[in-house]
Structures are given as C-alpha cells and as structure tokens.
C-alpha positions as CSV (number, residue, x, y, z in Angstrom):
1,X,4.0,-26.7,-23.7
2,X,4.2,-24.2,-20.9
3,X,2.3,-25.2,-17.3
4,X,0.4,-21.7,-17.4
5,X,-0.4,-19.2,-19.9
6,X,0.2,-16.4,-17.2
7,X,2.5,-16.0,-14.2
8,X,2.3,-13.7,-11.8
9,X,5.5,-13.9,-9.4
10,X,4.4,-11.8,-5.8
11,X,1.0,-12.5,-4.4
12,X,1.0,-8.9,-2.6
13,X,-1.4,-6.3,-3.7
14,X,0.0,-5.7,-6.9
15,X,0.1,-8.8,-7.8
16,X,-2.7,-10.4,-6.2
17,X,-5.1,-7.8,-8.5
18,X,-3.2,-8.4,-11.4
19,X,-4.0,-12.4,-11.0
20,X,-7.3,-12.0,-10.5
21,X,-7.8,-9.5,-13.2
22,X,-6.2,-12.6,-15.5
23,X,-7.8,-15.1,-14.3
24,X,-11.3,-13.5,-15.1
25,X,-10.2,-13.9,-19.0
26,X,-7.8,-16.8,-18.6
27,X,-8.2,-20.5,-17.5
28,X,-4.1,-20.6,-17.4
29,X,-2.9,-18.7,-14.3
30,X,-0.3,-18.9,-11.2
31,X,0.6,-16.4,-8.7
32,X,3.7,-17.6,-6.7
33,X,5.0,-16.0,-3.8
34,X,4.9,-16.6,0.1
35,X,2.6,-16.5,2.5
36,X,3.0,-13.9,6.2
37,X,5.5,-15.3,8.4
38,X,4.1,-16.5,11.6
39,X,7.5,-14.3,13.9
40,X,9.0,-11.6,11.5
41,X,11.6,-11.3,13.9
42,X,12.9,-15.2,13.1
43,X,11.7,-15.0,9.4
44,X,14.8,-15.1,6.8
45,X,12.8,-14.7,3.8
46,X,10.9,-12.1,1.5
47,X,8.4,-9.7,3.5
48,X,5.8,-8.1,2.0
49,X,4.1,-4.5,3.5
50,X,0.6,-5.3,3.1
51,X,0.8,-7.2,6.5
52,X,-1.3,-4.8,8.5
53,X,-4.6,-4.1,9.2
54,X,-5.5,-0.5,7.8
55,X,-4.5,1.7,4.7
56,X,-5.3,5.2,4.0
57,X,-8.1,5.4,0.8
58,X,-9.6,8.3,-0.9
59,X,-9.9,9.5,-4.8
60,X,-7.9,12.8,-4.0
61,X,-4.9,12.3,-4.9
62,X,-1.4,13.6,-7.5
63,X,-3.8,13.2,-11.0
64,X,-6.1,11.5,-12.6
65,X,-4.1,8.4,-13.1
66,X,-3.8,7.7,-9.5
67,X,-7.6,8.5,-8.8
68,X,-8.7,6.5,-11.9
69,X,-6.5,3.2,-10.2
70,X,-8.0,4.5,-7.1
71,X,-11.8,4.2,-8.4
72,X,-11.1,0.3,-9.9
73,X,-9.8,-0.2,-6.4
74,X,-13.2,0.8,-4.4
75,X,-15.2,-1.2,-7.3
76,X,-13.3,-4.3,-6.5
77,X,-13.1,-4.3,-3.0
78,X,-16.8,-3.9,-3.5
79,X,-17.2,-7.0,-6.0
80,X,-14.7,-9.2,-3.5
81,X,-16.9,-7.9,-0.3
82,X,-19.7,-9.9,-2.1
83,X,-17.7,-12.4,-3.9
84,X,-15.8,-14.0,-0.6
85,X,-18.1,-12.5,2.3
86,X,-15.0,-10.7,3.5
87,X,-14.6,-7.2,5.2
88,X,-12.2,-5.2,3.6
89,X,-13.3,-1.6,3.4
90,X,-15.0,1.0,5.7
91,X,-16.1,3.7,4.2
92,X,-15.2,6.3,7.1
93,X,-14.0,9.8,5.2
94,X,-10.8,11.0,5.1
95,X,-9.6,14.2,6.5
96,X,-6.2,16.2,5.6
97,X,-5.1,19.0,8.0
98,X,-2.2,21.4,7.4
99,X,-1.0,24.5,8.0
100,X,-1.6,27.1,5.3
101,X,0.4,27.2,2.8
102,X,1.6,23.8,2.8
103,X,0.6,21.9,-0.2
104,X,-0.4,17.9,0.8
105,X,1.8,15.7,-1.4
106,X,-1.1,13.6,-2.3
107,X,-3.0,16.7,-3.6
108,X,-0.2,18.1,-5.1
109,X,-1.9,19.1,-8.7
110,X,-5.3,19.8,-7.9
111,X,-4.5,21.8,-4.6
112,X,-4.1,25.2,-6.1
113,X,-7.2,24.8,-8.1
114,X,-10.6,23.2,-6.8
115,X,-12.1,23.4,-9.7
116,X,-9.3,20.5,-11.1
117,X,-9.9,18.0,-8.1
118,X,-10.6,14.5,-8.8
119,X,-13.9,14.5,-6.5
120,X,-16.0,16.7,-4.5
121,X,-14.1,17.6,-1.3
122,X,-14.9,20.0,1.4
123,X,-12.8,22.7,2.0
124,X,-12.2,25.0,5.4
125,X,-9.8,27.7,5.2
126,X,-7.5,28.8,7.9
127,X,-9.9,31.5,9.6
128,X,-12.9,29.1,9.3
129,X,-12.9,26.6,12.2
130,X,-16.2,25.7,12.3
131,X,-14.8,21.9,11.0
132,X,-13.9,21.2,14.3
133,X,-17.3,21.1,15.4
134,X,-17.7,18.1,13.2
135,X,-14.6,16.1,14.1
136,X,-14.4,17.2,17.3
137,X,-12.9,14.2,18.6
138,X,-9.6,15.3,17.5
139,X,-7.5,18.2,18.3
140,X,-5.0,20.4,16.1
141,X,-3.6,23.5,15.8
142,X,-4.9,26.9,15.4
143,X,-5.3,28.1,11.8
144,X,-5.0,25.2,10.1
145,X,-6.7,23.8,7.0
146,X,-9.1,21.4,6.5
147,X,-10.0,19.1,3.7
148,X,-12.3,16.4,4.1
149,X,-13.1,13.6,1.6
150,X,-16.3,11.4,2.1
151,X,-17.7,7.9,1.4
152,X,-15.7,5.7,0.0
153,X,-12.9,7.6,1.1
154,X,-12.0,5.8,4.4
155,X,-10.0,2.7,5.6
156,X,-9.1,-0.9,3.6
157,X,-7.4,-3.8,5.2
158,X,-4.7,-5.1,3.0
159,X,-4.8,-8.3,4.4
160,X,-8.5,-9.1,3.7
161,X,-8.0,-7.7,0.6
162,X,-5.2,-9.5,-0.8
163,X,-6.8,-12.6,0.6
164,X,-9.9,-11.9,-1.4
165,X,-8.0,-11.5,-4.5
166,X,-6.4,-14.7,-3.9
167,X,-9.6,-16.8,-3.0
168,X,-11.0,-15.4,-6.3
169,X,-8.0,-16.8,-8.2
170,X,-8.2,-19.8,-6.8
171,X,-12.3,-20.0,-7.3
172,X,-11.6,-19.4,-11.5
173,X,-9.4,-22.1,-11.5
174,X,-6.2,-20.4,-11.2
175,X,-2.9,-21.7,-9.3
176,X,-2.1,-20.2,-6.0
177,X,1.7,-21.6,-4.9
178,X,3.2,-20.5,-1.5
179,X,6.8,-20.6,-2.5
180,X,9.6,-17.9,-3.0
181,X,10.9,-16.9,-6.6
182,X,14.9,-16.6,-6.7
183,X,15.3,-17.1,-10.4
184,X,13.5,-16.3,-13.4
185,X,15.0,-17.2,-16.7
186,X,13.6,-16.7,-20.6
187,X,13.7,-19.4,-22.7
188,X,12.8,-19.9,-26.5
189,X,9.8,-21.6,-25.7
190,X,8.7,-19.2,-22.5
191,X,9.9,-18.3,-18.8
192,X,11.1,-20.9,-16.3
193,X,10.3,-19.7,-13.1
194,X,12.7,-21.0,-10.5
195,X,11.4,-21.3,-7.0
196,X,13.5,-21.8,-3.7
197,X,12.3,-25.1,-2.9
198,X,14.5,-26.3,-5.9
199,X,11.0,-26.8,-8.2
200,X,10.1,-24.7,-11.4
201,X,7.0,-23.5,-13.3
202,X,7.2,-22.3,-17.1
203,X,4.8,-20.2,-18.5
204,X,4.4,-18.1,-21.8
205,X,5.1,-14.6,-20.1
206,X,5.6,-13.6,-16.4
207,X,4.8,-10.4,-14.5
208,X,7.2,-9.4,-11.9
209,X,5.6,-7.7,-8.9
210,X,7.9,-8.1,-6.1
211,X,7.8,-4.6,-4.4
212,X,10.9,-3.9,-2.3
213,X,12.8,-7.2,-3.0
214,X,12.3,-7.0,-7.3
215,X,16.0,-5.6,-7.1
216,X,17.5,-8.3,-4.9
217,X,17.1,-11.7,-6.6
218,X,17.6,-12.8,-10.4
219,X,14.3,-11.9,-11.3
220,X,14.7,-9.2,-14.0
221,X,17.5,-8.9,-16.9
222,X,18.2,-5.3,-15.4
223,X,17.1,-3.7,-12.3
224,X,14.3,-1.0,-12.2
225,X,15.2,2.2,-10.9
226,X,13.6,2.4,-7.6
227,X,14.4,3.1,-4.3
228,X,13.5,1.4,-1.4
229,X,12.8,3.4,2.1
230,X,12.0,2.6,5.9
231,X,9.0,3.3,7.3
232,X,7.9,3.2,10.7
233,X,4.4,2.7,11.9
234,X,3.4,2.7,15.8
235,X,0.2,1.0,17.0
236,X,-1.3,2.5,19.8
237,X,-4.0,0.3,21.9
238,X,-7.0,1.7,23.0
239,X,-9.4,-0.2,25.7
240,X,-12.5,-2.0,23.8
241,X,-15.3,0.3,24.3
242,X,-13.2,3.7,22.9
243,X,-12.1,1.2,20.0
244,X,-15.5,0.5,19.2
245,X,-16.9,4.4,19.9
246,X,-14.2,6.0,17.8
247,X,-14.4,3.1,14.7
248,X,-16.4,5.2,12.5
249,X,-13.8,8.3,13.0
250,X,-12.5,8.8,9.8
251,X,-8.8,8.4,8.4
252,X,-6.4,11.7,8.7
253,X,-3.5,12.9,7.1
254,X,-1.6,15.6,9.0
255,X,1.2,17.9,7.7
256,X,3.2,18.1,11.2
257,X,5.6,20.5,12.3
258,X,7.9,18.7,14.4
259,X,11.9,17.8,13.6
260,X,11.7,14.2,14.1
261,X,8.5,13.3,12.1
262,X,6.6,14.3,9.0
263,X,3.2,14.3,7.1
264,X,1.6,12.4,9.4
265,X,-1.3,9.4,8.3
266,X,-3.5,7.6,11.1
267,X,-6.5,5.1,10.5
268,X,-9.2,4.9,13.4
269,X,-9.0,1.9,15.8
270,X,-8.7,-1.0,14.4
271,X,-9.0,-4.7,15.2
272,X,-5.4,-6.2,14.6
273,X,-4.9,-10.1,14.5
274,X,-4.4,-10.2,18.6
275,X,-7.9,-8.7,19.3
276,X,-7.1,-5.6,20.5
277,X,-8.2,-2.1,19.2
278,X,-5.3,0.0,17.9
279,X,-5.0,3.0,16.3
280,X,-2.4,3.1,13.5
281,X,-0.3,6.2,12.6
282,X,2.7,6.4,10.4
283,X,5.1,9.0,9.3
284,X,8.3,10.0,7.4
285,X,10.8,10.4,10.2
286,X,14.5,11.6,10.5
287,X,16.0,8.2,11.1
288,X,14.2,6.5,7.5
289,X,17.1,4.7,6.0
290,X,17.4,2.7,2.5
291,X,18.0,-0.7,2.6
292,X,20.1,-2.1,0.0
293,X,20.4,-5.5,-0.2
294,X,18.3,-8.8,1.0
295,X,19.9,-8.2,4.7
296,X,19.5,-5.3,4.9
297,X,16.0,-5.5,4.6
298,X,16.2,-8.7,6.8
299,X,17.7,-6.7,9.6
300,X,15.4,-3.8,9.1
301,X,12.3,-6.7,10.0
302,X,13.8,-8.6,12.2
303,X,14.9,-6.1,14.6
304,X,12.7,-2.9,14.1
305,X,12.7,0.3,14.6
306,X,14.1,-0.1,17.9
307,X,17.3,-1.0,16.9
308,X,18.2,2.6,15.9
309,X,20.3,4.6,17.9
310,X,18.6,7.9,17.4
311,X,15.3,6.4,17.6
312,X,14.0,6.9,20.9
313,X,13.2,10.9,20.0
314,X,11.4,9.4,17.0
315,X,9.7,7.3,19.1
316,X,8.6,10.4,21.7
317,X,7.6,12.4,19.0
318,X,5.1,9.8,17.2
319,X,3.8,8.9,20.8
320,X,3.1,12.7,21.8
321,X,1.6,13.1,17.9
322,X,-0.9,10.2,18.6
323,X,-1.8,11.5,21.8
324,X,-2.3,14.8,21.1
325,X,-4.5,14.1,17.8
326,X,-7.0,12.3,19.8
327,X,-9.0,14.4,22.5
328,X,-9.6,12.8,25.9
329,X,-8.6,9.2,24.8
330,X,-6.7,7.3,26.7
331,X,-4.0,4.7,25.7
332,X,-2.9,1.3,27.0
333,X,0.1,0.4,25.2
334,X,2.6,1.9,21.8
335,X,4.3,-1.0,20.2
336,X,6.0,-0.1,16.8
337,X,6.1,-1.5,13.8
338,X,8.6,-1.7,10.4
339,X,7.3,-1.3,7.3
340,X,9.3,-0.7,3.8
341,X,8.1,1.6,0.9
342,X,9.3,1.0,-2.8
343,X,9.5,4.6,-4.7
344,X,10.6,5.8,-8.0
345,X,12.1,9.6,-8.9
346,X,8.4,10.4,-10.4
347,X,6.7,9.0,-7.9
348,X,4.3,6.6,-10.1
349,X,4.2,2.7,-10.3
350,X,6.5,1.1,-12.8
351,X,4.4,-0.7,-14.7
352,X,6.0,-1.4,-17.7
353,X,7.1,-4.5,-20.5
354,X,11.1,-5.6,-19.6
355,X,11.3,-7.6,-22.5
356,X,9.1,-9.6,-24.8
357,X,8.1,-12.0,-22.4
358,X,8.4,-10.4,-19.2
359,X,6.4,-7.2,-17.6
360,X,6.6,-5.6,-14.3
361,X,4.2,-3.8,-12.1
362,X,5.9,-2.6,-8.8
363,X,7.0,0.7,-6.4
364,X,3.5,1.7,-4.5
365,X,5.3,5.0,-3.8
366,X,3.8,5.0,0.0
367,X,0.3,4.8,-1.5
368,X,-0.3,1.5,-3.2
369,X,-2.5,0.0,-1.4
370,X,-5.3,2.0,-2.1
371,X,-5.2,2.4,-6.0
372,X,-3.3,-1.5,-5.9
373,X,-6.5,-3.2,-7.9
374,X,-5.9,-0.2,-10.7
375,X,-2.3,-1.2,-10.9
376,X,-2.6,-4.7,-11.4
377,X,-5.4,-4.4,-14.0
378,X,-2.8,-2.2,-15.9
379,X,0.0,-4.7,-15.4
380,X,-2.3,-8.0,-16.0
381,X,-3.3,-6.1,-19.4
382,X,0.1,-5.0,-20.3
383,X,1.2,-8.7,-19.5
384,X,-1.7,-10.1,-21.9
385,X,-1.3,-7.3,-24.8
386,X,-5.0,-5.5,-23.9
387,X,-5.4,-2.3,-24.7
388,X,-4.9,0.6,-21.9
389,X,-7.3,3.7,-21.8
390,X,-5.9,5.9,-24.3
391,X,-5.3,9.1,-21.6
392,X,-3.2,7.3,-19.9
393,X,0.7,8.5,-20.3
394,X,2.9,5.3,-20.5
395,X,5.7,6.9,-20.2
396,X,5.0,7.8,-16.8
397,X,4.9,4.3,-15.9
398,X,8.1,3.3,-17.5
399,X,11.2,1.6,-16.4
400,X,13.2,3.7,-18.5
C-alpha cells in the first residue's frame, strides 16, 4: 500500500490550491516541496516566484477560462480569509491605461467588443479625461485610455495565500513535507517520489507543479513545452505615512512607450517582510533572458538583475516610470528584485494527464497568481478523475 492516495509535488500556488482542493474530498494527501530561503543570494536550491508581497487581480482578462479560474480564485481567498484569519486580498480596483490603439494583452479578446467582457468595466476614451479626476494621484500621458475594473479587482499577497492553502491542508489532515523533489518514478503499484534528502513517499498518482524548474529535474517522462523567462521587479520605498495614504490606490497596468521597458504592472504600497512601505512595479524589459538549466536559474537569483551588463538603462527607465506614475510622492530607496515567469506558445496553463498516473498543472504565463486557486482545482480534479465544466477546451490546456 501506497503512503498517500494523492501527491502533490510544488507547494507554490499551483500546487498549494490543488492540495487543498484534494484534501477537502481526500483523507490521503501530501504536498512536498520547499519552504522560502532565508538569503536567495546563498540559496542553491529550487526558488519559487510567489515570494513577494503583491500580485495584480482582476476578472478582465484573455477569455472566459482565465476569468472563470480568476472567480474560484477571489472565492477562496475569501473562504481562507475566514478559515486561517489571514490577510490575503485587498480589494483596491484595477486600472489599465494605454495609448489608443494598443490592445492590453490581458484583454486581448474582449477589447474590441465591450459587449463580450467578462465583467462590467468602465471605459474612458482618448478625448475623455475626466478619469483623472478620480485617480488623480497618478499622472500619464495625454490621450490615453482608461479602463478601470472594481472590487474585487485589486491586490493579493501570494505569500499569505499560499500559506493559507497550506494551513488548510494541514488542518484536513493532509501531509505538508518541506523537502525538494529530484526524482519521480512510476511503478506497478504507484509513484515513488524521490526527495533530496535521500527519503521517498509513494502514492497512487502525483501531480507535478513545479513552475520554472518542472523541466530541470527527473520529474516527468518527457518535458512540457514551456519556456521560462526573466523578469525584473523594482521595489520602491515610500516613508510610512504616504504608504499608509496611498494603500487604497488601486493596482495599474500601463502599456509604456519607452525602448527599455514594456507593459508596465504596479501594486499600491505595500508592507514587505522588512516593514517598510514599497510600491511594486514590474515590466517586460530589453535585457529578459531565458534561463535554461538549474544554474542558470541559480545565477539569475543569486545575483539579480544587477549582474547584467546593459542593465543600468533598464534600471533608469523603471525608476523614471515609477516616479513619474505617482504625482508628488516622494521616494526613499529602489532596490530590484528577480523574478522568473514559466510560459507556453498559447499562453494558457498546462494542465494536463502525462501518463496514467501522473498529471501536471504548471506555466502561470505572467498571470498565475491571480486565477492560481482555478488552476489547481482543474489539476486536483484532473489528478483524481472529476469531471471538468463541460465549456472548458482541454486542448488548450494540453502538453501536447
């Protein structure tokens, strides 16, 4: 007999949600994977992206599908809020600005049509700039437009949340091991699940979600075709009291026009582990690189975005961006930060069986976190043979 009906093998969003999702119909559960390094920068083993304080939410997004894993998302951060007495979302609104014409990739099939949009959103076009009356605390360019998104589009910390998921795991009886997956092998009678400590746990079927590192170990009899990318975040500190005035300033996506950084994202200040208020902002720049192997991504964590050559334009350009987005509000300090994204050539989640006793669920596509509870239901189903909402394209979701 196996240790656990179900193993989850990644304790990150994905699969975090998918173990709890299991664990509320099984007694038989483990999710393995490590815990957040105390110094990235001396830290030799798997990193995961949801170490941070503040993603991006809202229901406007590609399609349905991603809206649909959005909604589950907002229910169970609700249900975990009361469950574990956590904080995990603010409710804040989320506003897009661009220039006209450009279409936001995260609105990509409903932008040209209203009437098709997941949610009610309200909508300023280029000659009306009456919307900066409202948000006047930020500052953009003439003739752009404006979309805003409200409650319960806003701001989630992926920390708290993944923590929640794990605390409810734990509280149904499941298994919650702090230990690094290098192998995982089929057998007749299951999966062994080999850890790096030299220790294994078998369990009837396993669900692989190990973001950017699922291609680097002997987890899967074939790799998934993903990709995974850079990403560069800067936190910029703001003195206490602004911090606190500015908290309830919603969350803003901004198609830029600059040749060192693109389609901006920024949270409000935020509390971050140290105590200090920081505003996050991220960005596709022109020195994102693809990592390809376990240093690689080692090297990427350990040293930063500093280490690049050509990075110290990048570095002006997301400083002047930050400061010019927020009127009148001065900043202490700009420390950046490295992230890594997981994508796929459809930009959707793989979520998908591998073989009979093995599924995946992985590749956020730079907008996980915020649908990740929708995710790992569908993977925790697919993984236990429930039925999926019948408008739901597998093939979409498919390793191919």
């Amino acid at each position: 007999m196996n240790d656990v009906q179900f193993a989850v093998v990644g304790k990150g969003l994905f699969g975090s949600a998918a173990a709890r999702h299991l664990a509320t119909f099984s007694e038989s559960v483990a999710v393995i994977g490590p815990d957040e390094p105390a110094d990235r920068r001396a830290h030799d083993g798997v990193y995961a992206s949801h170490y941070d304080q503040g993603r991006l939410t809202r229901r406007a997004d590609r399609n349905r599908l991603w809206s649909e894993m959005t909604e589950r998302t907002f229910t169970a951060m609700t249900e975990l809020e009361e469950l574990t007495d956590r904080t995990i979302h603010r409710p804040v609104g989320s506003l897009t600005v661009h220039a006209a014409g450009v279409i936001p990739r995260h609105a990509r099939e409903w932008f040209v049509d209203e009437s098709r949009a997941p949610v009610d959103v309200t909508h300023w076009d280029a000659d009306d700039e009456t919307w900066r009356d409202r948000f006047s605390i930020f500052s953009f360019p003439g003739g752009s437009v404006a979309y805003y998104e409200g409650a319960p589009a806003g701001v989630l910390d992926p920390r708290q949340l993944v923590a929640a998921n794990l605390e409810a795991v734990a509280g149904a009886g499941g298994q919650v091991v702090t230990e690094i997956v290098e192998t995982i092998v089929e057998t007749p009678d299951g999966v062994e699940i080999r850890r790096r400590d030299g220790l294994s746990i078998t369990s009837d079927q396993v669900l692989v979600a190990t973001g950017s590192f699922t291609n680097f170990f002997d987890l899967l009899a074939r790799p998934v075709p993903t990709s995974v990318e850079s990403e560069t975040i800067v936190l910029a500190t703001v003195p206490d009291e602004i911090g606190e005035q500015l908290a309830s300033a919603p969350v803003v996506s901004f198609m830029i026009d600059d040749p060192h950084i693109a389609d901006i994202y920024m949270t409000p200040p935020l509390v971050y582990p140290d105590g200090r208020w920081k505003v996050k902002m991220g960005a596709n720049t022109s020195v994102d690189h693809f990592p390809m192997s376990v240093s690689d991504s080692h090297r990427w964590f350990r040293e930063g975005p500093e280490s690049i050559d050509e990075f110290a334009d990048v570095a002006a350009a997301m400083i002047s961006a930050v400061k010019s987005m927020w009127r009148g509000v001065e900043f202490i300090e700009f420390e950046f930060e490295p992230c890594i994204i997981t994508m796929t050539a459809n930009d959707h989640p793989i979520i998908d069986r591998i073989s009979e006793r093995t599924c995946v669920a992985v590749a956020g596509n730079g907008s996980g976190a915020k649908s990740s509870v929708g995710w790992g239901q569908l993977g925790a189903d697919l993984l236990a043979r429930r039925a999926w909402p019948d408008w739901i394209d597998r093939s979409v979701l498919s390793a191919g």
